[in-house]
N, C-alpha and C positions, 0 to 999 in steps of 0.2 A: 496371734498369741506368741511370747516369745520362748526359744525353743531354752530349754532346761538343759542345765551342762551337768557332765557325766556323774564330776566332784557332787554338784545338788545333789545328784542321785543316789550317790554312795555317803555322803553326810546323812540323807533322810533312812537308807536304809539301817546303816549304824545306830540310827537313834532308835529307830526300836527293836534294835538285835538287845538293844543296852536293859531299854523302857523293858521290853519280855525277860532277859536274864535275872532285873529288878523282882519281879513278878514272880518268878518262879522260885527264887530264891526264899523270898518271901511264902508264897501261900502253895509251893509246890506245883507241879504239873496239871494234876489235876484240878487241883483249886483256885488254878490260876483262869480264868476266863478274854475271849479275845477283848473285851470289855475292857476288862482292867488294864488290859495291852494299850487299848488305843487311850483310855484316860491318862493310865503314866507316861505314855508316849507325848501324850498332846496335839494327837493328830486323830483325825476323821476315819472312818471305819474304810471307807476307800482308799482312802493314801497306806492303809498297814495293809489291806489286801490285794493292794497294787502288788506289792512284794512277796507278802507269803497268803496264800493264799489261805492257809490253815493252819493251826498252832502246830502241828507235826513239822511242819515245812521250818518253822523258828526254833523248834528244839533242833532238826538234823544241822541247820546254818549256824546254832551254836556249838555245836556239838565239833562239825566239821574244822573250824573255827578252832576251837582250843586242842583236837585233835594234831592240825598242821601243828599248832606251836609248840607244844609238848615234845611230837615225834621229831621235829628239825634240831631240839638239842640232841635225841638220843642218835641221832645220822649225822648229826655234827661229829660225837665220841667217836662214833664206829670208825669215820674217816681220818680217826686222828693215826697217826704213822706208828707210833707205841698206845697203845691199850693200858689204861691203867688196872688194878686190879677189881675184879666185878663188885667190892665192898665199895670201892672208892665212885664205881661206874654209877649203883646204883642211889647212891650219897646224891650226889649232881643230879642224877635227873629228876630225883623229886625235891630237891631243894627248886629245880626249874618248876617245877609239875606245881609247887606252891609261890613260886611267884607270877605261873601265868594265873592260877585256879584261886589262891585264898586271897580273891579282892573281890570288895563288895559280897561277900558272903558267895562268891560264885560256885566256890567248892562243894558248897548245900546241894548242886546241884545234881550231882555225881549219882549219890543213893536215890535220889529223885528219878536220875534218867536210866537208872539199873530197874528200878521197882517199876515203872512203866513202860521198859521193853518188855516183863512178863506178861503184860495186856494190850501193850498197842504194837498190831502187826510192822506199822511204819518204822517206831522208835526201836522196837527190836532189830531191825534191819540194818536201822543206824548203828546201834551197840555192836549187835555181833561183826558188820565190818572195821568199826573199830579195833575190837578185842583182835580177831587174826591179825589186821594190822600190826600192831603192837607186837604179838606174836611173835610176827616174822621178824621184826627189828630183833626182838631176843633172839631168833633163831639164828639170826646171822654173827649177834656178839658168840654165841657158844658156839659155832663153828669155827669163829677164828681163833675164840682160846683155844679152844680143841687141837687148832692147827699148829698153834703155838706153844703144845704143850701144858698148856695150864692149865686144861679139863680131863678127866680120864677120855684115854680111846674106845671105851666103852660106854661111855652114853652121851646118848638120846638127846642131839640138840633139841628138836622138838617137845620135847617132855623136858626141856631146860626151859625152855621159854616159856612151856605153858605154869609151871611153880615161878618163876621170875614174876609173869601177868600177874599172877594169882595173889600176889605179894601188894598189889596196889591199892587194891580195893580193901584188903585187908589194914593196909597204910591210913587209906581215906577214911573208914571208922572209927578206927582208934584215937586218930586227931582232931575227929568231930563231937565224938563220944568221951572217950576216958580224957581226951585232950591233955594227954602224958606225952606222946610220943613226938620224937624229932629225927628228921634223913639223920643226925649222929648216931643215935640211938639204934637205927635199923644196921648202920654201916657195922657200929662194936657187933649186932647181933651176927650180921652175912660174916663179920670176920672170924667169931667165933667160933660158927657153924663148918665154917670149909679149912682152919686151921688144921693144919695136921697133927698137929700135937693135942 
């Protein structure tokens, strides 16, 4: 039998991280079945359980997935040498946040994988290590404005990050829902809000 290269394997795997995103997007988490996994995939119920063994295991690889590439922009900013201002920080990273998320309707997937960490112990697992992640990326921006002067010295990196997160999700609704909002839109509001004047 000949032996299968690595690329095969991460081509077949891809295909149905893609075929389940398709899926989910479409008929949601729970209405999504491994079924329809392996028909949009095009592949035998062996070959998708080769990989994930359970729809939990394809939501956390998606999940993990657009996680790295979201948070490699906001650790790209942090490591820039001048900072630009948190209006402008958080501009970029969801104009990034919508060009890895609003393809193929993938962004659908967000309120999808929120509303099923409140019932699946797994998916939750996944979320809540996401969320502190993210977190901490903010907690490190507000420590260095801090450092920089350009936070008060009185508060609460932690309790900066956590309204910074908070701000995402509220982002993701709005543009799915009222489908008014855009990273401009949010930047005029953050500039607004922290002007001095």
């Amino acid at each position: 039998m000949p032996k299968v290269s690595p690329e095969h394997l991460e081509q077949r795997r891809q295909q149905i991280i893609e075929a389940a995103s398709r899926c989910f997007a479409v008929k949601g988490f729970n209405g999504t079945s491994m079924q329809d996994i392996f028909k949009e995939s095009g592949l035998s119920a062996g070959a998708v359980y080769r990989y994930f063994p359970a729809k939990a295991d394809l939501v956390s690889e998606i999940a993990a997935d657009k996680q790295a590439a979201v948070q490699s922009v906001l650790r790209e900013m942090l490591a820039r040498e001048e900072l630009p201002p948190l209006p402008e920080v958080f501009h970029d990273f969801l104009v990034a946040f919508l060009e890895h998320l609003d393809v193929d309707g993938k962004i659908r997937l967000l309120p999808e994988a929120w509303a099923a960490a409140l019932h699946d112990e797994l998916v939750g697992e996944i979320i809540k290590r996401i969320l502190v992640s993210v977190r901490g990326i903010w907690t490190e921006f507000a420590v260095r404005y801090q450092r920089e002067g350009r936070l008060s010295a009185t508060a609460d990196p932690a309790a900066v990050a956590v309204v910074l997160t908070g701000l995402i999700p509220g982002f993701v609704l709005q543009y799915l829902i009222a489908g008014d909002i855009t990273p401009d839109l949010v930047r005029q509001g953050l500039e607004g809000l922290l002007s001095p004047e």
